[in-house]
MIZAFI-797159 format. One record per residue (C-alpha): residue in three letters; x, y, z. Coordinates in steps of 0.001 Angstrom, whole numbers, plus 500000, padded with zeros to 6 digits. Example, Ala and Ser with C-alpha at 12.3 -4.5 7.8 and 13.67 -1.06 7.14 Angstrom:
REM residues 2
ALA512300495500507800 SER513670498940507140 
END
This chain:
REM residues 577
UNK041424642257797654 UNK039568641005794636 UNK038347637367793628 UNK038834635499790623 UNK038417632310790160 UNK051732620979781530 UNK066954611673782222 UNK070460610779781480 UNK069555611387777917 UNK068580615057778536 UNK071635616385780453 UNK072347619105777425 UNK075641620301777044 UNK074875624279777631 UNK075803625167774138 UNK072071624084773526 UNK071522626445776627 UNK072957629057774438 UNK071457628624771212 UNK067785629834772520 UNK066228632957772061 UNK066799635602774613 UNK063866637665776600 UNK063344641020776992 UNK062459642555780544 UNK061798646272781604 UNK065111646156783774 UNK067505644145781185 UNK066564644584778166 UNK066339641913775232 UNK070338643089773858 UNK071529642862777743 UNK069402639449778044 UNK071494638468775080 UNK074897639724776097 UNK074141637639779448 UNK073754634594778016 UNK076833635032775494 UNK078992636395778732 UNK077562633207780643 UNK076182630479778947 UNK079735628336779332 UNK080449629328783050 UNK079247627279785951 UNK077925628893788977 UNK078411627306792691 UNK075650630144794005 UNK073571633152792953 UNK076333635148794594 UNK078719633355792231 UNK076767634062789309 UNK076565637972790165 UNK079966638101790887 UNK081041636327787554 UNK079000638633786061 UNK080902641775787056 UNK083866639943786459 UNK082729639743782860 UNK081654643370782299 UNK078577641967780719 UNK075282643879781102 UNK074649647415781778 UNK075680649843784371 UNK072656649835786137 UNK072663645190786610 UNK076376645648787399 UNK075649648205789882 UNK072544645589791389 UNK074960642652790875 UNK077723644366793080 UNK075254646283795549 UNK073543642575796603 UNK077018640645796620 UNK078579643428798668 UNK075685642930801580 UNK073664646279800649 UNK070446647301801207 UNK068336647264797790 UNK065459649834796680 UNK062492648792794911 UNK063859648773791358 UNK067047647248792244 UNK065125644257793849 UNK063113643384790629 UNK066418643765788499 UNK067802641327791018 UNK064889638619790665 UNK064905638633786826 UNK068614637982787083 UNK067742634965789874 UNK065446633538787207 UNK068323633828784468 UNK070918631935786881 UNK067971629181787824 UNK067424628630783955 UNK070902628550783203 UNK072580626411786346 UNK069274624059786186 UNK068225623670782948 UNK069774620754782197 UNK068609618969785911 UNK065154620402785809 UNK065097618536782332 UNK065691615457784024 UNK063353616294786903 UNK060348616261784233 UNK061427613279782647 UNK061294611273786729 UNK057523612826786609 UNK056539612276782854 UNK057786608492783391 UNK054645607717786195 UNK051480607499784445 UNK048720609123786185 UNK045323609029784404 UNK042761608160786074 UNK042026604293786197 UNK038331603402785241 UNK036575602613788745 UNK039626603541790798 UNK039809606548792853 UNK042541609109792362 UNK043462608749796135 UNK043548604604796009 UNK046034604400792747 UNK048742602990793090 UNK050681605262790102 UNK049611608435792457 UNK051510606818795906 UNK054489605928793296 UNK054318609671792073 UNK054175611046795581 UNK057205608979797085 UNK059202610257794159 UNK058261614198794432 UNK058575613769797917 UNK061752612482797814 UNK062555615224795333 UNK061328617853797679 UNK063556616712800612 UNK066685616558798307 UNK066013620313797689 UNK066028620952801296 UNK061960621685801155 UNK058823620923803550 UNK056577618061801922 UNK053437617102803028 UNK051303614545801461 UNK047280614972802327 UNK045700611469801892 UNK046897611035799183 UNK045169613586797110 UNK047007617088797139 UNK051130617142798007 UNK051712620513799328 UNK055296621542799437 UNK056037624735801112 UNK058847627999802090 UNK057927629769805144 UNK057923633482805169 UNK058162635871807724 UNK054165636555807992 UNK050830634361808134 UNK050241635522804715 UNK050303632780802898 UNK050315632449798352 UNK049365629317796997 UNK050565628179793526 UNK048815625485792000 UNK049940622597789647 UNK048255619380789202 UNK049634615490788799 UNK047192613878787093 UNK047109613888782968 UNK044124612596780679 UNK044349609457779085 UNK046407608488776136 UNK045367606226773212 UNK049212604835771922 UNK048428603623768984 UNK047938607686767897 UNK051166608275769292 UNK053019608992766019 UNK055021611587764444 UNK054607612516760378 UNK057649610887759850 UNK056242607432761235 UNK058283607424764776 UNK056405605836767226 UNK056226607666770745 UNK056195606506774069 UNK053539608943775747 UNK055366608072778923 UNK058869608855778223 UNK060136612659777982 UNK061073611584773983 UNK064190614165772680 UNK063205614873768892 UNK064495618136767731 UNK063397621409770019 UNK060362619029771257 UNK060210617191774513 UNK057097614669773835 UNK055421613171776717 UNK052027612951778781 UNK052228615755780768 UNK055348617559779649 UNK052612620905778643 UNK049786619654781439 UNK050964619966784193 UNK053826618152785139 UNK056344621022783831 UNK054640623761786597 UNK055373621424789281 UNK058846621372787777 UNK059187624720787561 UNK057887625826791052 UNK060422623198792479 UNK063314624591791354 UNK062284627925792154 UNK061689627259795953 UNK065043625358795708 UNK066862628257794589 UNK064984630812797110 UNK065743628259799847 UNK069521627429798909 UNK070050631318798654 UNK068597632126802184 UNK066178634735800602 UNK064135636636802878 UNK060369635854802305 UNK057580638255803489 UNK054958635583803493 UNK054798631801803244 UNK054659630415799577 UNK052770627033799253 UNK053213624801795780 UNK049889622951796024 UNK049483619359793646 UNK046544618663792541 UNK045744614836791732 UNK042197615731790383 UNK041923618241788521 UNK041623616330784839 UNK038521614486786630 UNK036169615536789743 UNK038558618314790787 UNK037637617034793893 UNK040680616801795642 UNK041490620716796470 UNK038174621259797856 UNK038474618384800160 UNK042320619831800919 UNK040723623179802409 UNK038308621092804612 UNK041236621047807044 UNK043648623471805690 UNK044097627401805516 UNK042251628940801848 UNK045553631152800456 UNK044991634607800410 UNK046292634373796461 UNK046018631605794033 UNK048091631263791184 UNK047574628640788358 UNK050594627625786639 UNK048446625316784283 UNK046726627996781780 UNK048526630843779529 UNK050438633666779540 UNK050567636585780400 UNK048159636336783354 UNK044375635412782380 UNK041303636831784933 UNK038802634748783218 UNK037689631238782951 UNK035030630121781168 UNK032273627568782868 UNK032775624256782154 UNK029869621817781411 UNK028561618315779925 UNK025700616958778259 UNK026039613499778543 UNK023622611458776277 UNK023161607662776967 UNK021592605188774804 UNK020761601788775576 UNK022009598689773778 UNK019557597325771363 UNK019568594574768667 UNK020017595948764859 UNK017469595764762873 UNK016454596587758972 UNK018416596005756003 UNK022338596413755550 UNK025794596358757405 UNK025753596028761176 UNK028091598594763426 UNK029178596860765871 UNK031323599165767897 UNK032636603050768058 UNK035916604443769804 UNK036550608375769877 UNK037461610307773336 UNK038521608515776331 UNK037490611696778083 UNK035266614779778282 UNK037590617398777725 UNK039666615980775367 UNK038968615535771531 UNK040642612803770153 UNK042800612616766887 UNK041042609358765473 UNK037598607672766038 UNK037640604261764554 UNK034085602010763913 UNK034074598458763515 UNK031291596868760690 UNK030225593054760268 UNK028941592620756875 UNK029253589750754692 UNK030333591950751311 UNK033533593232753022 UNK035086594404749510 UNK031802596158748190 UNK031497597653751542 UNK034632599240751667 UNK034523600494748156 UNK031068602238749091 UNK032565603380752350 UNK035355604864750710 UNK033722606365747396 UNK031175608230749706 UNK033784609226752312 UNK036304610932749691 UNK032926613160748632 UNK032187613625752525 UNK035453614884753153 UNK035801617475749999 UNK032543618699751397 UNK033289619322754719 UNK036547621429754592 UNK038944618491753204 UNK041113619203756094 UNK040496615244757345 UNK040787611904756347 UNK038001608917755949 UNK039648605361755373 UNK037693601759755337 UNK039827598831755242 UNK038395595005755562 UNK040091593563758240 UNK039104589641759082 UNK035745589314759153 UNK034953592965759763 UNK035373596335757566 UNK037504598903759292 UNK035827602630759462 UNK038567605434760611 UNK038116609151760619 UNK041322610806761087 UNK041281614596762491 UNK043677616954764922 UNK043344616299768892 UNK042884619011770781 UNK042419620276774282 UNK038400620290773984 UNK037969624227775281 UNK039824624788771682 UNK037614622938770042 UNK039029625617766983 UNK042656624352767377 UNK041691620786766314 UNK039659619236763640 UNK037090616740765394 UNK036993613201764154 UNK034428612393766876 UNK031825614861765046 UNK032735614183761621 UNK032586609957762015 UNK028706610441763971 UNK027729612789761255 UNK028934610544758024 UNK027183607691760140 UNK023858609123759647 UNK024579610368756129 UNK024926606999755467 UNK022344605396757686 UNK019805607397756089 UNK021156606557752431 UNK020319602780753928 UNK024267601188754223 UNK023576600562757974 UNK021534598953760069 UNK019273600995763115 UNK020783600269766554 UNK022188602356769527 UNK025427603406767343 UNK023184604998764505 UNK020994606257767304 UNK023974608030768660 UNK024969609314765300 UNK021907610626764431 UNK020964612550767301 UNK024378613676766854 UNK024689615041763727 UNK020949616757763739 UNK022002618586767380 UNK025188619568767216 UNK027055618854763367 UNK029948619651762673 UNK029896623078764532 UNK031090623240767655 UNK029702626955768679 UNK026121625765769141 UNK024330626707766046 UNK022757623582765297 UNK021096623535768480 UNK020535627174768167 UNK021830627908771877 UNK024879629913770590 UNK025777632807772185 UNK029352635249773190 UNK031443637300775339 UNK033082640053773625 UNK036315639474776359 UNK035470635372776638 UNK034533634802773206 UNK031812632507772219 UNK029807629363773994 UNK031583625850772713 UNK030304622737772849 UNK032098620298771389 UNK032044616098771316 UNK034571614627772865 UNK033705611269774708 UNK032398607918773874 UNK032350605060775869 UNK030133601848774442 UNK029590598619776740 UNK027113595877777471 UNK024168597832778232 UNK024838601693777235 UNK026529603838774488 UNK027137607023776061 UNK028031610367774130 UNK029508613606775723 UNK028991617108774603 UNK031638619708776669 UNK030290622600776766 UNK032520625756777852 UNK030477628839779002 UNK031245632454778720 UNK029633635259780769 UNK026065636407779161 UNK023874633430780192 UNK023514631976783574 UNK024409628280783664 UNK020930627268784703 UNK018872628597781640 UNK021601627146779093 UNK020876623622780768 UNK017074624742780310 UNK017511625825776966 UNK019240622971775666 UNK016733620258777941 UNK013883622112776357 UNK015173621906772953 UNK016667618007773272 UNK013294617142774661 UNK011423617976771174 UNK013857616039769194 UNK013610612854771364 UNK009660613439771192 UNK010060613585767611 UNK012593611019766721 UNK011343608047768480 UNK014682607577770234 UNK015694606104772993 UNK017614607868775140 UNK018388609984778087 UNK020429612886779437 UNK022308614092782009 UNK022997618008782409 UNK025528620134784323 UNK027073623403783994 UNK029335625687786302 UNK029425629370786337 UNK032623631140784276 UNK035088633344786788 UNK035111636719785480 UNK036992639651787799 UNK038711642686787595 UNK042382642765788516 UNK043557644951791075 UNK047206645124793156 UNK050197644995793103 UNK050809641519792972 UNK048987640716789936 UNK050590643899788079 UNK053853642210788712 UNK052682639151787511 UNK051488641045784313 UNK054678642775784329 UNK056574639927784168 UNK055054637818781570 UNK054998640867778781 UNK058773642319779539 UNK060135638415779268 UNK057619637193776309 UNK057648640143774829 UNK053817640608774685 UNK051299643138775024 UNK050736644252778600 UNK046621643222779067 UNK044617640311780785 UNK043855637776779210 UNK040941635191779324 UNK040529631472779017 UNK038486628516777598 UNK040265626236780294 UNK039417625981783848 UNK041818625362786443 UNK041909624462790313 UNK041696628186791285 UNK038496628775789734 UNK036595629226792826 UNK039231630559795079 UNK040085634132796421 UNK042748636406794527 UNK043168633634791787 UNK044993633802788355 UNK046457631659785420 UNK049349632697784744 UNK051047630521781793 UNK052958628277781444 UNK051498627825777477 UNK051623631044774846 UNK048328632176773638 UNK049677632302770432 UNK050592628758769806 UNK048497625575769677 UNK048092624208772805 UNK049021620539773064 UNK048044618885776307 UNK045011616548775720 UNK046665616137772077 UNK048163612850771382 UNK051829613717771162 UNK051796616852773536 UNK054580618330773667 UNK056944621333775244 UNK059701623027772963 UNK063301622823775139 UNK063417627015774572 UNK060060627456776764 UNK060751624892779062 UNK063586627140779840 UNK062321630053779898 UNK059692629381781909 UNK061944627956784678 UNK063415631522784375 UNK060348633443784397 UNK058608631316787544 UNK062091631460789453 UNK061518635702788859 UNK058126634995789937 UNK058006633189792925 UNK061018635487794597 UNK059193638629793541 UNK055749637647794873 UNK057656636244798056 UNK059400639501798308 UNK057232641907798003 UNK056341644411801138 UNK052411644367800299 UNK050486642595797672 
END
């Protein structure tokens, strides 16, 4: 044993079933996946038996998945390599009878909005009770166990024949969503809380984190338990309601509940990642003051509504009483800002009223990518000082903010400025980017996440970066103070035969090289025995949750219904882990 620490209107008519992509596997290869699904696509299945035995009506596949197909229908006994041919073809029938429900199924959970609610606890929210009724209720439709523990993890579980017990982990909760920034190229405006149809794309908060894995596990555990499948140990779909926020909630879970002997993330990438970087925060907070000196007056500053989530926009509002001059100025300097500083954002003032409009338009991102997005937070704190120190702006909290800021951490988000960076040959590199700001009556405050890889223990990074913050303050007569913290990254080495068949899995379907992987993002199983990511998002591809308009394509919806159907029976199934 080893330890290692994202609906009327979408029932599809299966001919978009058929138009996706096929996978390959080691068993059924990408040409038999294909002849499958062109054999198939059109039929309807009552059962799994049904399915196999349309199948060998059909002729379709080879000799060895008709021989499996007619062995398992007929009653016989299975060897090893018959039984993994048999789950990859239980995750084909789950994506294809399913699909279309499971489509609406995400849409139910997609509707409830679950970010967290400024002074509110998770487990006091009304949107979480709403979202438990309706899983519940979901649950005991498919015929499944549901538990939920005050309120702040809903455990829905398969018995198996043993007191091992697997836990697969999911989470409810989503981060915050600005609207306004809800908008496609083409000007459509999105409602972040309705699974939105356009093209291959299914928009909505949470349809990439996490509300599809709790999808997908469902209709897994409904097909395992409609089929009758013999289990060798007790599977366990565990929702977390935290896990965006305090990622309190599984802790307190295992105060009164049995740790799983394996922990699997469905809420990270593919194929099956064995590291997570540490996650930290230096939060810097500046008291309110008066402005003072010559020139415009910033009144306010928007950017993330959370710590690890950059935003696409941060917008500043100005009171000045030369509204057209201003804007001129703003916008002559910020078209030479932006051609310095990669030209790959936008910097637009507008008067509006009384006030001149300052917006800095960049790419949201999930903020352990901080190389996926462009960072309007960043970019809008450093032009702010440009400019404060080129005397346009009055001195208060906001250019306080903007100028420790831009002299500690720029535009880079890999440390350099502060001179802390450092990297992980398998982890990659230390990355510490700005993401929040929140600005009331008394404070401004101004997160830094910082995501850590192996190579320097948590402790002496905070020390580091203290030590060096200190001398600036000292020597910029600024106001302000700080708050540190930093967890430790997960970093194991695989071993057994479980997570080999998870591996195994993932590169066969996705076609993708068979080695771990590691990850920027931290999930619930970062502290818990035998625990992996393992997808449901491709490395290769952008990852959108945290992004305003996150999205899942239709295709990998699909196909990961198929591949966690495979996965659940095959972990389930398997004489020793």
């Amino acid at each position: 044993m080893f330890y290692l620490k994202k609906f009327s209107s979408f029932v599809f008519a299966l001919s978009i079933l058929l138009g996706l992509s096929s996978t390959a596997a080691a068993n059924l290869d990408r040409q038999e996946i294909n002849q499958l699904y062109g054999a198939l696509g059109r039929s309807s299945f009552e059962t799994f038996t049904d399915f196999l035995e349309q199948l060998t009506g059909s002729g379709a596949g080879s000799s060895t998945t008709q021989g499996v197909a007619q062995a398992y229908t007929a009653g016989d006994s299975l060897n090893a390599e018959q039984s993994t041919t048999l789950y990859r073809l239980l995750g084909v029938y789950t994506r294809l009878k399913y699909g279309p429900e499971a489509l609406g199924t995400l849409s139910q959970l997609v509707a409830i909005d679950t970010s967290q609610v400024e002074g509110v606890e998770q487990h006091e929210n009304p949107k979480f009770r709403l979202f438990a009724e309706v899983l519940g209720r979901i649950a005991g439709d498919f015929g499944l166990s549901f538990r939920n523990v005050d309120d702040r993890v809903y455990e829905i579980t398969l018995e198996g024949s043993s007191e091992e017990l697997v836990g697969f982990h999911a989470h409810a909760d989503i981060v915050p969503v600005n609207p306004d920034l809800w908008i496609l190229p083409d000007g459509t405006q999105l409602d972040p809380f309705e699974l939105n149809l356009i093209g291959n794309r299914l928009y909505g908060r949470g349809a990439e984190d996490d509300k599809n894995g709790i999808v997908a596990s469902l209709y897994a555990m409904k097909v395992i338990q409609e089929e009758g499948l013999s289990l060798a140990r007790t599977l366990r779909l565990l929702v977390d309601t935290t896990e965006e926020t305090s990622s309190t909630a599984i802790p307190y879970y295992f105060q009164n509940n049995p740790v799983p002997e394996y922990n699997i993330a469905l809420d990270g990438s593919y194929p099956v990642v064995i590291a997570e970087k540490g996650y930290g925060t230096v939060m810097a907070q500046f008291p309110v003051r008066a402005s003072s000196g010559e020139g415009a007056e910033i009144l306010s500053i928007s950017g993330g509504l959370a710590t690890n989530q950059i935003p696409a926009a941060s917008v500043v509002r100005i009171q000045t009483s030369q509204s057209n001059q201003l804007v001129s100025q703003l916008n002559e300097y910020g078209a030479l800002y932006k051609a310095s500083n990669g030209d790959n954002f936008n910097i637009e003032a507008v008067a509006e009223n009384d006030a001149v409009v300052l917006t800095v338009v960049g790419i949201s991102a999930h903020s352990s990518e901080p190389e996926t997005g462009i960072n309007p937070v960043s970019r809008m704190l450093d032009f702010l000082h440009n400019l404060k120190e080129e005397g346009i702006f009055q001195s208060n909290h906001i250019t306080d903010a903007a100028q420790y800021a831009s002299m500690n951490w720029g535009l880079d988000y890999l440390g350099n400025s502060l001179d802390i960076a450092y990297a992980d040959e398998f982890m990659g590199p230390l990355t510490t980017a700005l993401t929040f700001i929140s600005l009331d009556q008394e404070q401004m405050r101004l997160a830094v996440n910082l995501r850590l890889p192996v190579g320097r223990e948590p402790n002496q990074l905070i020390a580091e970066i203290t030590d060096k913050l200190d001398i600036w303050v000292d020597t910029s007569n600024i106001d302000v103070s700080f708050s540190y913290n930093a967890g430790a990254p997960m970093y194991r080495n695989p071993e057994g035969a479980w997570v080999n068949a998870l591996l195994d899995i993932a590169t066969e379907t996705l076609e993708m090289p068979r080695e771990f992987g590691s990850s920027a993002g931290g999930t619930s199983i970062h502290n818990l025995p035998n625990g992996v990511q393992f997808g449901l998002a491709m490395p290769d591809l952008k990852y959108t949750g945290h992004n305003a308009n996150e999205f899942k394509t239709v295709d990998q919806f699909l196909i990961d219904l198929q591949i966690v159907a495979e996965v659940f029976a095959r972990i389930g199934s398997m004489p020793e882990l």
